[in-house]
Every structure is written in structure tokens, then in C-alpha cells.
Residue frames relative to the residue before (quaternion, step in Angstrom):
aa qw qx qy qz dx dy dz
X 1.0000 0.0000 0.0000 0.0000 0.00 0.00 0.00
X 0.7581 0.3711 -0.3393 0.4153 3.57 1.00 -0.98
X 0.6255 0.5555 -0.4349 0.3332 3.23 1.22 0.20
X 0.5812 0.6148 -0.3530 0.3996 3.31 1.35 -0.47
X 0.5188 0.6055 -0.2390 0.5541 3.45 1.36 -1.06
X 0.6450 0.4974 -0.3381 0.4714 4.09 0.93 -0.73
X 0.7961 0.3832 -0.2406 0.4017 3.11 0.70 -1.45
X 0.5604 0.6236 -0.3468 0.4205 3.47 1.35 -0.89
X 0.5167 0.5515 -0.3629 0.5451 3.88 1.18 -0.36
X 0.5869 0.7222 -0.2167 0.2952 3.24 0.30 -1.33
X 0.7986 0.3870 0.0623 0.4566 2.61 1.07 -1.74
X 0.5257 0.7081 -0.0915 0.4625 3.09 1.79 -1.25
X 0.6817 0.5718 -0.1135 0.4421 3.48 0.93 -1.81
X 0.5350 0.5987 -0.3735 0.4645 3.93 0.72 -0.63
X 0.8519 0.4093 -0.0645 0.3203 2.72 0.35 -1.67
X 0.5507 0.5321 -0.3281 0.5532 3.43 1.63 -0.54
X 0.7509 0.4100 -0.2809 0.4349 3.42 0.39 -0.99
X 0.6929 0.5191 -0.2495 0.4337 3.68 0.93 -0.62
X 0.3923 0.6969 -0.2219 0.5578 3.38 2.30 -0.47
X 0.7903 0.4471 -0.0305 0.4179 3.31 0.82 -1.78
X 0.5801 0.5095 -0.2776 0.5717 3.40 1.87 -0.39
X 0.5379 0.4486 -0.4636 0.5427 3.72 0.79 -0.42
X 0.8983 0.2297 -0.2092 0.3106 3.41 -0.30 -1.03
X 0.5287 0.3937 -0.5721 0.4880 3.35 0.93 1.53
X 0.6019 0.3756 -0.3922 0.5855 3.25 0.81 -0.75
X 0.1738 0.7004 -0.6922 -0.0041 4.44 -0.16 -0.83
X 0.0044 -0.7436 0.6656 0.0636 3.51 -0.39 1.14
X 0.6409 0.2974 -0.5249 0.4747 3.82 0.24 0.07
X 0.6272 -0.4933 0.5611 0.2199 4.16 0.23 -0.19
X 0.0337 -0.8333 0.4984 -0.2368 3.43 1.24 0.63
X 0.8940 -0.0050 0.0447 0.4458 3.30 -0.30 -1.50
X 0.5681 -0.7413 0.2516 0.2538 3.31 1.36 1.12
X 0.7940 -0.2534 -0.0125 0.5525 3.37 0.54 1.04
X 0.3105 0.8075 -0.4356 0.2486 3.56 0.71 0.80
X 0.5308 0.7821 -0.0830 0.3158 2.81 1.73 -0.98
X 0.3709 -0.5983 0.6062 0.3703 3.89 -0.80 0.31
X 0.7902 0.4242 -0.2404 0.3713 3.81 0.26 -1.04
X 0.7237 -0.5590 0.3692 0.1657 2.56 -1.77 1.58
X 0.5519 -0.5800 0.3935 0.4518 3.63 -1.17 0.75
X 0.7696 0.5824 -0.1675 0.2008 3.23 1.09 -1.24
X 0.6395 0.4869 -0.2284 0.5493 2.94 1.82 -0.30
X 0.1791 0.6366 -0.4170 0.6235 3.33 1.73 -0.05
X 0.8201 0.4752 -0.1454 0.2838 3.19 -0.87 -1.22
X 0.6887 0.3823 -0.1823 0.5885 3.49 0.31 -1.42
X 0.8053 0.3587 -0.2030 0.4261 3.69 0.16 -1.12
X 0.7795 0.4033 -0.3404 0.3374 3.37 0.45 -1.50
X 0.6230 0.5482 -0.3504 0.4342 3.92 0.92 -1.39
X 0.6708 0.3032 -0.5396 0.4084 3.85 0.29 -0.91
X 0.5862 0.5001 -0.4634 0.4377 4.25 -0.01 -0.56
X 0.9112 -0.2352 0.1009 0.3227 3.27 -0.04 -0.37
X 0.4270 -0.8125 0.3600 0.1672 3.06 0.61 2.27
X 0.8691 0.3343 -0.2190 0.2914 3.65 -0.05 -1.38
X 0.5350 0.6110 -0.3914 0.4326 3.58 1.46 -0.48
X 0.6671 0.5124 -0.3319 0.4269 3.43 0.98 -1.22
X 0.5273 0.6500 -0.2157 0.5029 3.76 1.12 -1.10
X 0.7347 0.4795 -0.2412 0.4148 3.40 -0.12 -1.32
X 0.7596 0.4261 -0.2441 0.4266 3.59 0.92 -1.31
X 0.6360 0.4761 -0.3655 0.4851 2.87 1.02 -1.15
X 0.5312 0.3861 -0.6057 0.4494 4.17 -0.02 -0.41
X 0.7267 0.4347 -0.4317 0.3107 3.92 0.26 -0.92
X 0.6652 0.5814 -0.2780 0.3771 3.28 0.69 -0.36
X 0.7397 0.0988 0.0269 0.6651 3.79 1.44 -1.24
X 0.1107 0.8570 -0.4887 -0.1206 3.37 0.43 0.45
X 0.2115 -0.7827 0.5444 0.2154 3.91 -0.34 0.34
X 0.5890 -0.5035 0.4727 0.4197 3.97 -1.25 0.43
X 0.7580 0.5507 -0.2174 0.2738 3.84 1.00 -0.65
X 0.0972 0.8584 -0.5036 -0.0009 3.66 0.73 0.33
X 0.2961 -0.6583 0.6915 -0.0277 3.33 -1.42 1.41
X 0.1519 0.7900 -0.5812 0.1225 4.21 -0.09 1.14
X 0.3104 0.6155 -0.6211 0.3730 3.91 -0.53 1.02
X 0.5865 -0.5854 0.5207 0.2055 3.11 -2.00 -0.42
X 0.8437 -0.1393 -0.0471 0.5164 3.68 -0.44 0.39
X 0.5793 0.6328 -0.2612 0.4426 3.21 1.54 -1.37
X 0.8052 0.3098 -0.2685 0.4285 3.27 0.48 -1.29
X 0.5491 0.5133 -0.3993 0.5249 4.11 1.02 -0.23
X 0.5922 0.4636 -0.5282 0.3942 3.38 0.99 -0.09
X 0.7454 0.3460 -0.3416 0.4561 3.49 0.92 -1.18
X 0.5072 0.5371 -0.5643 0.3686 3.56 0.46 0.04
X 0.6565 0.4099 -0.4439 0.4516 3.91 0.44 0.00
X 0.6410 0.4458 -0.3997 0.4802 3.81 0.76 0.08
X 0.4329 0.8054 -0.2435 0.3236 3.41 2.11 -0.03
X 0.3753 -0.6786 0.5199 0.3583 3.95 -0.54 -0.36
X 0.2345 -0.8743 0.4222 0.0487 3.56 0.65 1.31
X 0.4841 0.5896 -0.3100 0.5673 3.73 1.50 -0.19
X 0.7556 0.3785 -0.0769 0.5291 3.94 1.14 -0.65
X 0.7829 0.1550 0.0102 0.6024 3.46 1.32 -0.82
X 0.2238 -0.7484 0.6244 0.0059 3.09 -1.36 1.16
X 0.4152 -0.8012 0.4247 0.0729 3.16 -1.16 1.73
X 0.1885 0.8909 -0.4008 0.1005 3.60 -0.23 0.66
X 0.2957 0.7048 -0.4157 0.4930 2.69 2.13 1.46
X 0.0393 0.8307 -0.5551 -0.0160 3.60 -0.74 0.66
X 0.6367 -0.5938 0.3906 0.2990 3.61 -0.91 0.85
X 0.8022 0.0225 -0.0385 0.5954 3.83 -0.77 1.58
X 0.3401 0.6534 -0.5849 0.3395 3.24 1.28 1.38
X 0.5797 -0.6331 0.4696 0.2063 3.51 -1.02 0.56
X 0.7217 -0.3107 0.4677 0.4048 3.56 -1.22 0.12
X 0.6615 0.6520 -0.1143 0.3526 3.30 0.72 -2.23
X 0.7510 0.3982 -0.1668 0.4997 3.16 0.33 -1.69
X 0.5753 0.4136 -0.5464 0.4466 3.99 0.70 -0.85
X 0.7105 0.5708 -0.3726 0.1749 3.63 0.25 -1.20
X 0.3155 0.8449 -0.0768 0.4251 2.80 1.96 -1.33
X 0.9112 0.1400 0.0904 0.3768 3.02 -0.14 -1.53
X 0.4842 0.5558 -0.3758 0.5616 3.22 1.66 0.02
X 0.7038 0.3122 -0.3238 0.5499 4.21 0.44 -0.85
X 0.6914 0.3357 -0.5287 0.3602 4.11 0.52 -0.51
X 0.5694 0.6728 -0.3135 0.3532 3.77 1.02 -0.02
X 0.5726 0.5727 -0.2278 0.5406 3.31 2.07 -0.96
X 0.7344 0.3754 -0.3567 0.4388 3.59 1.08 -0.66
X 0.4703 0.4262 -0.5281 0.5641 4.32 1.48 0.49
X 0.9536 0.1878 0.0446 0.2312 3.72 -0.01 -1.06
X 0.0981 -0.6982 0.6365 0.3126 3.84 -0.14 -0.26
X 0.4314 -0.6710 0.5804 0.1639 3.70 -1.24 1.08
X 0.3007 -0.6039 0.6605 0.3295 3.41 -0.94 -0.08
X 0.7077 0.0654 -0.0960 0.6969 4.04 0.58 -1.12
X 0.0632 -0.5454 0.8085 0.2117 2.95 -2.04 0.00
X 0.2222 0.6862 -0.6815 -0.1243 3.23 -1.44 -0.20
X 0.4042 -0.7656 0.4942 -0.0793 2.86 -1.61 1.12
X 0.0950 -0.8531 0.4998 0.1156 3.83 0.18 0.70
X 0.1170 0.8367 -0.5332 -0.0438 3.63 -0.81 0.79
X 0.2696 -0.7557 0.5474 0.2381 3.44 -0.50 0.33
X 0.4731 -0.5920 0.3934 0.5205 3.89 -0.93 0.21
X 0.6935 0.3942 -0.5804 0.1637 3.69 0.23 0.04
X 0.5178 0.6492 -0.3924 0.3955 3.40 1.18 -0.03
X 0.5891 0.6321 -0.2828 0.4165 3.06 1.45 -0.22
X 0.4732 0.5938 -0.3784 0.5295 4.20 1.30 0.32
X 0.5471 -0.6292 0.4429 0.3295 3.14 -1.67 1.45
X 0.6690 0.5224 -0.3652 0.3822 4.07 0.99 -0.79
X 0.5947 0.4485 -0.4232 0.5159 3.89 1.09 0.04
X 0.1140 0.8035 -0.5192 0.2681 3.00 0.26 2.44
X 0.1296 0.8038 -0.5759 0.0730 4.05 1.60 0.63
X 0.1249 0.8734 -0.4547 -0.1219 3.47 -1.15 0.35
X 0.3380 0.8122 -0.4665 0.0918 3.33 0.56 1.01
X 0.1339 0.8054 -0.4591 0.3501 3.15 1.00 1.24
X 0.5834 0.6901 -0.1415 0.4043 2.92 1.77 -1.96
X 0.9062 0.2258 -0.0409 0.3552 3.26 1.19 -1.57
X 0.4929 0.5772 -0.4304 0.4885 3.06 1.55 0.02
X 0.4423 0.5897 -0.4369 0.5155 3.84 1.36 0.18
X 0.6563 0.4969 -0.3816 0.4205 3.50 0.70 -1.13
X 0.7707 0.3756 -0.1951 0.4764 3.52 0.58 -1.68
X 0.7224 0.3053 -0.3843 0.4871 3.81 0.17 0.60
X 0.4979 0.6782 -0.3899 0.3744 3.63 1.21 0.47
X 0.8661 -0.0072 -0.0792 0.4934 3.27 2.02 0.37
X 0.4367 -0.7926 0.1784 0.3863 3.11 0.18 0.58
X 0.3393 0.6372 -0.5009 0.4774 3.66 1.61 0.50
X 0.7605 0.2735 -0.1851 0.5591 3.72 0.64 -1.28
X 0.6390 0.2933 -0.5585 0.4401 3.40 0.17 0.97
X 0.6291 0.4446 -0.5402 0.3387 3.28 0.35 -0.32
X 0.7893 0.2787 -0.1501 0.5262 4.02 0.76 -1.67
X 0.4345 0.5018 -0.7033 0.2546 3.20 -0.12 1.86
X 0.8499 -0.2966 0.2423 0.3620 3.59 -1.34 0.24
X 0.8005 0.4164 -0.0992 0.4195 2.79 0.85 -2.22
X 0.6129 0.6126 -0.2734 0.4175 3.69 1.31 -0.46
X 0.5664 0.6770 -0.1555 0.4434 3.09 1.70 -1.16
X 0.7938 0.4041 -0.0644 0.4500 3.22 1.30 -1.26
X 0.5637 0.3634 -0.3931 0.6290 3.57 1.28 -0.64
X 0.4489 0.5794 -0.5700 0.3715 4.20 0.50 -0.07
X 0.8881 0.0769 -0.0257 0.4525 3.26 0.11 -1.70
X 0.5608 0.4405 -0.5733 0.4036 3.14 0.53 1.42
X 0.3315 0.7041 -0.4271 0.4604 3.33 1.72 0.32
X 0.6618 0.5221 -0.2065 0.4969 3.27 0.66 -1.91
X 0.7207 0.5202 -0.2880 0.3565 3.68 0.34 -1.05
X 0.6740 0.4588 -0.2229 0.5343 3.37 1.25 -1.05
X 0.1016 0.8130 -0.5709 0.0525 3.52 -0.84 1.18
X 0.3506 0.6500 -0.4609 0.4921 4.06 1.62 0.75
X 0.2901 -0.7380 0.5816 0.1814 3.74 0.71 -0.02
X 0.5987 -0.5533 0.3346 0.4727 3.49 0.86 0.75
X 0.1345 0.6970 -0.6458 0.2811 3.78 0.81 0.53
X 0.8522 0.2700 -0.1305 0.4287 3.81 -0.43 -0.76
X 0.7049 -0.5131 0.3955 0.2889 3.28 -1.47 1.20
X 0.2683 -0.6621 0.6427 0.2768 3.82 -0.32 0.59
X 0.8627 -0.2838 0.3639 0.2068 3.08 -2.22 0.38
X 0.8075 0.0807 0.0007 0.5844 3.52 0.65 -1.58
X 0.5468 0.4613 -0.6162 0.3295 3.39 0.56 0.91
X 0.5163 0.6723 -0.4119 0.3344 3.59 1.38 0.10
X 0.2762 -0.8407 0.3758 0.2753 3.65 -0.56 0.21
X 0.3192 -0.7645 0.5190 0.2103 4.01 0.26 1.08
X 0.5829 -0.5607 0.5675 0.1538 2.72 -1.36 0.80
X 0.8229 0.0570 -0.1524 0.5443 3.61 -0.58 1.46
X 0.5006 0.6844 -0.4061 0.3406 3.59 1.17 0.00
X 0.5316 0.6230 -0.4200 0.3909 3.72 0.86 -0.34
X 0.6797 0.4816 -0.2332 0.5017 3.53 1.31 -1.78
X 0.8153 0.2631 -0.3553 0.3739 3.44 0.42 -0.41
X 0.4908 0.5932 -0.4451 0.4573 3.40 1.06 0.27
X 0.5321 0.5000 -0.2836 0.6216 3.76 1.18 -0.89
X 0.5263 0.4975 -0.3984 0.5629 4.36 0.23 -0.88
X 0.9235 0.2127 -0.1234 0.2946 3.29 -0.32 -1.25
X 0.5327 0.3455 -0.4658 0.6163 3.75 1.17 0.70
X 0.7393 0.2627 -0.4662 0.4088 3.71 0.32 0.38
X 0.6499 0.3842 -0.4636 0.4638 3.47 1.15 0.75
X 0.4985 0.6453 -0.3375 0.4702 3.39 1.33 0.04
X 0.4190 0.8443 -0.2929 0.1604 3.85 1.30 0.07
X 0.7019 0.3935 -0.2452 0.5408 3.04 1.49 -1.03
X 0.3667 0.5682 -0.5945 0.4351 3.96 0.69 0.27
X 0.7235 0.3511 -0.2466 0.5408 4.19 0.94 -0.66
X 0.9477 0.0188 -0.1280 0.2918 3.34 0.07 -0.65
X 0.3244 0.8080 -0.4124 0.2679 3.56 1.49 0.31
X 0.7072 0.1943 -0.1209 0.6690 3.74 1.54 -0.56
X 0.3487 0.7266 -0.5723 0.1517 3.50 0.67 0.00
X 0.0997 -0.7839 0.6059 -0.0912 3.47 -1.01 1.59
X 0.6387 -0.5386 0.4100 0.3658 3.47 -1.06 0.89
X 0.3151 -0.7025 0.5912 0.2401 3.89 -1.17 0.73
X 0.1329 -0.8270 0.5427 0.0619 3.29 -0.61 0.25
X 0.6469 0.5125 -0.2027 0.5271 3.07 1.47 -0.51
X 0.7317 0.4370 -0.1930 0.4862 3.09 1.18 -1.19
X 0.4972 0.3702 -0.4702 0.6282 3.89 1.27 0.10
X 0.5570 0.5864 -0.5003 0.3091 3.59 0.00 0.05
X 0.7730 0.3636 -0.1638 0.4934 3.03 0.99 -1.86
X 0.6795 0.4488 -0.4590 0.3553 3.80 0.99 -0.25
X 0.4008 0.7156 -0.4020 0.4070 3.68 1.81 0.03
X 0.6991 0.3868 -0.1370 0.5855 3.26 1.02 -1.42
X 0.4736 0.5840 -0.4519 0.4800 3.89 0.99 0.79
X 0.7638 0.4488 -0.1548 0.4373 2.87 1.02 -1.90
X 0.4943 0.6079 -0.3133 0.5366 3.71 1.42 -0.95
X 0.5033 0.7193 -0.2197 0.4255 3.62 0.87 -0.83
X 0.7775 0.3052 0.0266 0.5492 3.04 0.04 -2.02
X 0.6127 0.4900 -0.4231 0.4533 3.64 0.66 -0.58
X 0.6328 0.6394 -0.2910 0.3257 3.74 0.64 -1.06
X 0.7432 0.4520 0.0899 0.4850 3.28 1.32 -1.92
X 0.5579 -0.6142 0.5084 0.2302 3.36 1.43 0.01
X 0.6116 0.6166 -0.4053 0.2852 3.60 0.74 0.02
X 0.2392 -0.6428 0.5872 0.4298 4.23 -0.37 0.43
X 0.0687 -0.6410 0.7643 -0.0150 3.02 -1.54 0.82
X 0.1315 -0.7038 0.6609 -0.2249 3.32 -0.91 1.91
X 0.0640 -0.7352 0.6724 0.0568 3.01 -1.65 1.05
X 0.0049 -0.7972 0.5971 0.0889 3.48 -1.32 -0.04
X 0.2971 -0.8194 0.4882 0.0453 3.33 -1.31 0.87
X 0.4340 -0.7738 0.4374 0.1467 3.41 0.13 1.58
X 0.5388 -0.6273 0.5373 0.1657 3.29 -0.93 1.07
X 0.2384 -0.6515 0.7194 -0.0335 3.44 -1.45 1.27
X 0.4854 -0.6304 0.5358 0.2828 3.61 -1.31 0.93
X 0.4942 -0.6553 0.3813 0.4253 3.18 -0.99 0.40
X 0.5273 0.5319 -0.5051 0.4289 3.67 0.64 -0.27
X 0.7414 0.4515 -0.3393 0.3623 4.19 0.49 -0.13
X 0.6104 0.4749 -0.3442 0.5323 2.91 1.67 0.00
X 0.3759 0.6018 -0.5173 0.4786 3.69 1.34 0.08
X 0.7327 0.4938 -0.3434 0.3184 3.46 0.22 -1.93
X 0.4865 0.7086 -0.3968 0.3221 3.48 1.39 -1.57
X 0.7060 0.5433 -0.3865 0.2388 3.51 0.28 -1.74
X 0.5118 0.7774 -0.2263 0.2873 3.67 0.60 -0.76
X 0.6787 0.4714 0.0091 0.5631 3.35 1.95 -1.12
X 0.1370 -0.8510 0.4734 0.1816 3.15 1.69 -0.77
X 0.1459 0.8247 -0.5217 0.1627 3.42 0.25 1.32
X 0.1328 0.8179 -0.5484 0.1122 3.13 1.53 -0.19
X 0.7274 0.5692 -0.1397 0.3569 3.50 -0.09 -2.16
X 0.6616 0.6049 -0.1216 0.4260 2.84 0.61 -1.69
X 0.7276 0.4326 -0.1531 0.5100 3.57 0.12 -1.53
X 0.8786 0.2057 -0.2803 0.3274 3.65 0.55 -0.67
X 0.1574 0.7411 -0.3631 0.5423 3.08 1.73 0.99
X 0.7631 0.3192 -0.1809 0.5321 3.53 0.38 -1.57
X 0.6750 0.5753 -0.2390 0.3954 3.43 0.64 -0.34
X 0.5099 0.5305 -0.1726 0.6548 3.51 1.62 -0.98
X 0.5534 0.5602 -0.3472 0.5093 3.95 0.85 -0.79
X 0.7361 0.5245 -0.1107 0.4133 3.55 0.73 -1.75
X 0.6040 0.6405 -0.2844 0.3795 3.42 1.06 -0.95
X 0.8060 0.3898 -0.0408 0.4435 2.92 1.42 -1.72
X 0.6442 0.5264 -0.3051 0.4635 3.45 1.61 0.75
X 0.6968 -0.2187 0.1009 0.6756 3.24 1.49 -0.20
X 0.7969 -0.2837 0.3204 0.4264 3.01 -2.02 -0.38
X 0.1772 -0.7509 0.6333 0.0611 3.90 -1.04 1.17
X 0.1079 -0.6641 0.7379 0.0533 4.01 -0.48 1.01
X 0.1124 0.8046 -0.5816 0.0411 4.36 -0.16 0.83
X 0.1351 -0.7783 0.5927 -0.1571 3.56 -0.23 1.62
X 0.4942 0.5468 -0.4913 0.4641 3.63 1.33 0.58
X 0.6436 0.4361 -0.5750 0.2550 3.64 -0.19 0.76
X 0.5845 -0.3140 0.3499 0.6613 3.82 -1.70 -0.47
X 0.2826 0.5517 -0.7742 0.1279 3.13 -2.17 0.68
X 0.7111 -0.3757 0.3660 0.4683 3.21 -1.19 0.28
X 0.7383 0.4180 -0.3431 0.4031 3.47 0.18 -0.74
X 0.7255 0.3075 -0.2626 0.5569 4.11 0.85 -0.23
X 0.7437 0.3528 -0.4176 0.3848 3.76 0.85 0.19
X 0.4503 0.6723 -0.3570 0.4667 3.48 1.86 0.60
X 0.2362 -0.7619 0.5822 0.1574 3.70 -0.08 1.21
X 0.5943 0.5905 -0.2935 0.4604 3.83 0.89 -0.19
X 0.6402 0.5317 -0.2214 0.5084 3.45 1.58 -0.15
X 0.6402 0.2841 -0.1497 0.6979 3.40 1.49 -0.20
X 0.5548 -0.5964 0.5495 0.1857 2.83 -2.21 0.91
X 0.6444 0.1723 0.1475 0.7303 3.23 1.63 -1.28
X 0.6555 -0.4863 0.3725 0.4416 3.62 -1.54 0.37
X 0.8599 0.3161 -0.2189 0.3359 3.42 1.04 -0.52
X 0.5797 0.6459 -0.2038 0.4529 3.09 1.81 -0.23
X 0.3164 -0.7329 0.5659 0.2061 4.03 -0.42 0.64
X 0.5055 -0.6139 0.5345 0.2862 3.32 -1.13 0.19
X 0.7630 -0.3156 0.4628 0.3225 3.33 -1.45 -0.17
X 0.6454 0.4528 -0.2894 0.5428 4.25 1.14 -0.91
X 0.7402 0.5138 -0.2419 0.3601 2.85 0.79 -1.37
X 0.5419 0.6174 -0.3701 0.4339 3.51 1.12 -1.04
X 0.6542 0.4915 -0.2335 0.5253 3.87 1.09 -1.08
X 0.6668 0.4528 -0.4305 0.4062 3.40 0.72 -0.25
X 0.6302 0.6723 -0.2387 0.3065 2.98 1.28 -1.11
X 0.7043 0.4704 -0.1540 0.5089 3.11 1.10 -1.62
X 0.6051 0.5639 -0.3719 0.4214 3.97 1.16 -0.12
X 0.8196 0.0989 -0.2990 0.4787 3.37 0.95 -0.59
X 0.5255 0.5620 -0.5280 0.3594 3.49 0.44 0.89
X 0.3935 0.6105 -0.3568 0.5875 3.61 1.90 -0.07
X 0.7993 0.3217 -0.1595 0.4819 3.55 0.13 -1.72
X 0.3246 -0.6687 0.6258 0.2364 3.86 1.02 -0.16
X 0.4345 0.7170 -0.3322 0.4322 3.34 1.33 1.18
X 0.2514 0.8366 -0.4859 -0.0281 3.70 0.63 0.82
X 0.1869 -0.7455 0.6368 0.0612 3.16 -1.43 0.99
X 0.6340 0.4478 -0.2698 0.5698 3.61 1.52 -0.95
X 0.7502 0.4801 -0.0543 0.4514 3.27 0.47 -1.17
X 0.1875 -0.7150 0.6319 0.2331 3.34 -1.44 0.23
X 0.5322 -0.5881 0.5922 0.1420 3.57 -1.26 1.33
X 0.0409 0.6801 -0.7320 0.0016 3.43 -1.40 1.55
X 0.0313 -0.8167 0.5635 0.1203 3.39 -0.59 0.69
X 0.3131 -0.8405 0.3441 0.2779 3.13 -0.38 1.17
X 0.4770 0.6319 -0.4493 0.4139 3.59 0.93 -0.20
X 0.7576 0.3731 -0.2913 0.4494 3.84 1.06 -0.32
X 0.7306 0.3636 -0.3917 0.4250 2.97 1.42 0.02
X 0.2769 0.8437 -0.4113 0.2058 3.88 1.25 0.42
């Protein structure tokens, strides 16, 4: 018996003590300030490893009436955003899914006053089906699966490792020499992975119907917006013939809410100085953006309101 009771310690102890390290170090915020570590290093370290865990908690933790749900595009403009008013729950190479996702697992912490929602047409296809929305629910549904997943494991001891308190310029805020062109090369050769099968959702206009039907019910503004594309990706675009297609998805939008669509030529999409990448805005732009969709104030863009077009 006393040996079982030895070995059963043995065995026991890892896990207690490796238990007891998450929830001093917690780099996603688990138990909401329990934690020895700084927000800021939190931040810097824990969100780039593993965007949606860090996100997800944090909406549980502070939720705000203002939710900001897209892909890279929209987390870009959510940083030109008032982050004290809005909550970000856009994440880079998010899916269609995951906005939808993340819009009803948010309805059961919070009712929103706005939402808005950025989509672009390739996000807009029944096969753009990513879902780790699905699991980053699983692994923060307790505090066993948050502590012994991967992604916890790693922003832990890369927390510990990191002792500059973000003092120093990270890695990818620097800008390499020649890195723009080949970043810009490789999203306009990177096209058919979006639009070579791109197939009408049906499911997914359903579920953003049963958003909008939602939001209509509750009083909530529900706002979209379409993120500008350089003009050199809309050359590559032509090839696919999306014409039809493209003004389909759009017609869909009209009829769900307010549509702010900054995807045609204008100065702002035929300026290569306005984007990081053909598909990415900059940092100005993100401010420009976020000013006239605040002020309900287009100057880039063209204003659908869907109440005028019902």
C-alpha cells in the first residue's frame, strides 16, 4: 500500500506543480487576474501564439456593447479602434464560420449594442470551413483543458523565457528590406487557395440571416464593411470571373444591414502605398476607415443602408 501511495505521488506531483505554474504565470488570463504576469507581457507574448484563446477570454472577462468580428482586415481596423468601447474578436485566416461562431458564443456573455462584421468575397465560399473557434471553446471550458494544451504550454514558457518586458523592437515590427515585394508576389500568387472553387454558401447566408433576424429583434445595429483590395488583386481576380458571383454576395449584404464597401477603384485601392500587401491596409488607412464608419461618413466608400434599400 505504501508503495502504491509512493508511486501514486510520484506521479501525482508533476501535475500539481505544473497545475500551479499555469495559474501563476496564466498567459491567456484564465482566472482573470490571478496571475503574477504583467498585462503587458500577457499581451505581447500570449495573443501572438494563440490569437483566439487570448481574445475569447479576454471578451469573457471585459466584455464591451461593441464587437469587431472578421479576419485580419477587421483586427487590423480594430487597432485604429477605441478598445475601451469595443471588443475584438477578429482573428487572422478567420473563416466565415468562426465570425458566425463567435458572434452567438458571445450572445450567451453579452448583448452588443453594435456589431460589425467585415467580409470579403473570399470568405464568402461554402469550402472556407476553418474552425478553431470550435476548439479554443473546448480548451477554455476548464481549467484542466487550459492548462494541458500546447498553446498554453508555450505562451507559459515563453513567458518565463522572456525577461525585456517588450522593451525592444520585436522581429516583425521591423521592416526587411525587399519584404513588402515578396510579400505582395506571394498574395497575388496565393489566389487560387481563395477563389479557384469558390462556391455559393447557402448555409452561411442562412446563418448570417438568422444574425440579422437576431439583431433586428434586440435592437442591435448590425454593420458590415468590405475591406479594400489593391488594384493589382483585382486584376489577378479577373481570371475567375466573379463578376456574378461577387454581386450576389453583396446583394446578400445589402439585405442584412448597413454595407460601408471600400472594395472598388478609388484612390484608396489604386494606391500601392496604402497597403502592406494587395490585401492588407496599412495603419492610415485603418484610421480612415474607422472615421467614416464611426461618423456614418463615407468619403472612401459607398454607404448601403439597408433600411433604404428594403
Amino acid at each position: 500500500m505504501k508503495r502504491f501511495i509512493k508511486n501514486s505521488l510520484y506521479f501525482v506531483i508533476p501535475f500539481v506543480l505544473y497545475s500551479c505554474l499555469i495559474a501563476l504565470i496564466d498567459p491567456f488570463n484564465f482566472l482573470n487576474g490571478f496571475g503574477i504576469t504583467s498585462e503587458e507581457k500577457k499581451k505581447a507574448i500570449a495573443l501572438d501564439i494563440e490569437p483566439h484563446l487570448y481574445k475569447m477570454i479576454d471578451f469573457k472577462n471585459n466584455p464591451n456593447k461593441n464587437w469587431v468580428l472578421g479576419d485580419s482586415r477587421s483586427n487590423g481596423l480594430y487597432n485604429a479602434m477605441d478598445s475601451s468601447t469595443w471588443s475584438n474578436l477578429a482573428y487572422g485566416g478567420a473563416s466565415l464560420k468562426e465570425v458566425i461562431q463567435s458572434f452567438w458564443w458571445a450572445r450567451e456573455i453579452e448583448k452588443p449594442d453594435t456589431v460589425l462584421i467585415g467580409i470579403n468575397l473570399n470568405l464568402y465560399n461554402k469550402y472556407n470551413r476553418r474552425f478553431w473557434v470550435e476548439e479554443t471553446i473546448n480548451r477554455k471550458s476548464n481549467f484542466f483543458t487550459y492548462a494541458f494544451n500546447k498553446y498554453t504550454f508555450n505562451a507559459t514558457f515563453a513567458i518565463m523565457a522572456n525577461t525585456n518586458e517588450g522593451e525592444e523592437e520585436s522581429e516583425s515590427e521591423v521592416e526587411l528590406p525587399g519584404a513588402k515585394e515578396q510579400f505582395w508576389k506571394k498574395k497575388l500568387n496565393g489566389t487560387d487557395k481563395f477563389y479557384k472553387n469558390i462556391t455559393y454558401p447557402e448555409e452561411y447566408h442562412k446563418q448570417l440571416t438568422e444574425i440579422a433576424d437576431h439583431c433586428k429583434k434586440e435592437g442591435i445595429k448590425l454593420i458590415f464593411w468590405i475591406p479594400p483590395l489593391h488594384k493589382d488583386y483585382h486584376e489577378v481576380l479577373t481570371k475567375y470571373e466573379l463578376e456574378e458571383f461577387e454581386a450576389k454576395f453583396k446583394h446578400d449584404l445589402f439585405s442584412l444591414g448597413d454595407v460601408f464597401d471600400f472594395n472598388y477603384s478609388s484612390n484608396l485601392t489604386l494606391d500601392e502605398n496604402n497597403f502592406r500587401d494587395p490585401v492588407h491596409f496599412n495603419a492610415q488607412v485603418a484610421k480612415l476607415i474607422e472615421e467614416e464608419i464611426r461618423s456614418y461618413s463615407p468619403h472612401h466608400s459607398t454607404l448601403y443602408k439597408k433600411k433604404l434599400l428594403d
